[in-house]
C-alpha positions as CSV (number, residue, x, y, z in Angstrom):
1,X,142.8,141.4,170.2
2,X,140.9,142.3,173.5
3,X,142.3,145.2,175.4
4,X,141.8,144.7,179.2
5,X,142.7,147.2,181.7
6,X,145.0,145.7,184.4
7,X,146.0,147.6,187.1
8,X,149.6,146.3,188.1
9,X,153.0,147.5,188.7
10,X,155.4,144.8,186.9
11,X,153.9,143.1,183.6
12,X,156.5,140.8,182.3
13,X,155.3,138.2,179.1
14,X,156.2,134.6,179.0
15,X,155.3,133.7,175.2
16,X,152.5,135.2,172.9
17,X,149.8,134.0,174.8
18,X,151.1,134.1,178.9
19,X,151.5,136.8,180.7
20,X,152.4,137.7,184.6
21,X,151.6,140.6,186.8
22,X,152.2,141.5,189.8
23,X,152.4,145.0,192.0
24,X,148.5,145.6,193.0
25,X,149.1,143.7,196.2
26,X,150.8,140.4,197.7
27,X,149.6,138.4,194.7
28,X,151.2,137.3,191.4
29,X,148.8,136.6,188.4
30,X,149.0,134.6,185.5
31,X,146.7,135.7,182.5
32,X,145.9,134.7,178.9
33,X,147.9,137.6,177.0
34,X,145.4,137.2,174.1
35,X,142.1,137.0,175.4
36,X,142.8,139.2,178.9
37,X,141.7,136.3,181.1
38,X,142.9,135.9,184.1
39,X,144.7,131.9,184.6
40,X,146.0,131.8,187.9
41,X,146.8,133.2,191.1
42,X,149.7,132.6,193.7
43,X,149.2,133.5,196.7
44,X,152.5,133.3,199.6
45,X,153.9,136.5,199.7
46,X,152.8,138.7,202.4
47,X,153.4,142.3,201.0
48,X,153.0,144.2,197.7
49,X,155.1,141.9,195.4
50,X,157.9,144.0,193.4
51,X,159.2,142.0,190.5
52,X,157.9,139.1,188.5
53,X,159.7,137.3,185.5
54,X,160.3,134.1,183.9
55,X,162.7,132.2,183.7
56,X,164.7,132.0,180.1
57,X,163.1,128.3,179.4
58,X,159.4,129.6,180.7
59,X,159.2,127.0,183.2
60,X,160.2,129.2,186.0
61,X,158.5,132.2,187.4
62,X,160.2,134.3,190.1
63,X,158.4,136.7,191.9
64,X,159.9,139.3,194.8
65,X,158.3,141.0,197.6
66,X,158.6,143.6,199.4
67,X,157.8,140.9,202.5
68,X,161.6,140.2,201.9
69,X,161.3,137.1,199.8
70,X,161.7,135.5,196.1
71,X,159.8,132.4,195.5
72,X,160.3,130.7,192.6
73,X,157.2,129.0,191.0
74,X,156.8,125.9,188.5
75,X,155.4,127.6,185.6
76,X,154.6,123.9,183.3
77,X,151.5,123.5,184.8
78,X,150.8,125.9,182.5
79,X,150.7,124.9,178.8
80,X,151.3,127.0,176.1
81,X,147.8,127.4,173.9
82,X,147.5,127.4,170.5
């Protein structure tokens, strides 16, 4: 397992091998939750987001800002890795 320091404020894991952040600004970023590489990241919100999570299926991601908005992301792009 690789350990890889991530500076965020909400950390919330989608299966074994995604993971979202969001917290260190008006991004949300996707990562590889094995290898500590970063995937993707959304860009829209306009102040330090607050909240990320996924929807119970995974093919959801919701984040919040502090800009006063949820958006609500299509998370299948993203397939799962083996």
């Amino acid at each position: 397992m690789k350990v890889r320091n991530i500076r965020t404020k909400r950390l919330v894991v989608r299966s074994a091998t995604t993971a979202a952040s969001g917290g260190g600004g008006d991004t949300v970023k996707l990562w590889d939750s094995q290898t500590g590489e970063q995937l993707l990241t959304l860009t829209g919100h306009t102040a330090d987001v607050d909240g990320v999570a996924f929807s119970p299926s995974g093919d959801l991601l919701a984040s919040a800002s502090w800009d006063g908005t949820i958006k609500i992301w299509d998370a299948t792009p993203l397939p799962e890795r083996p």
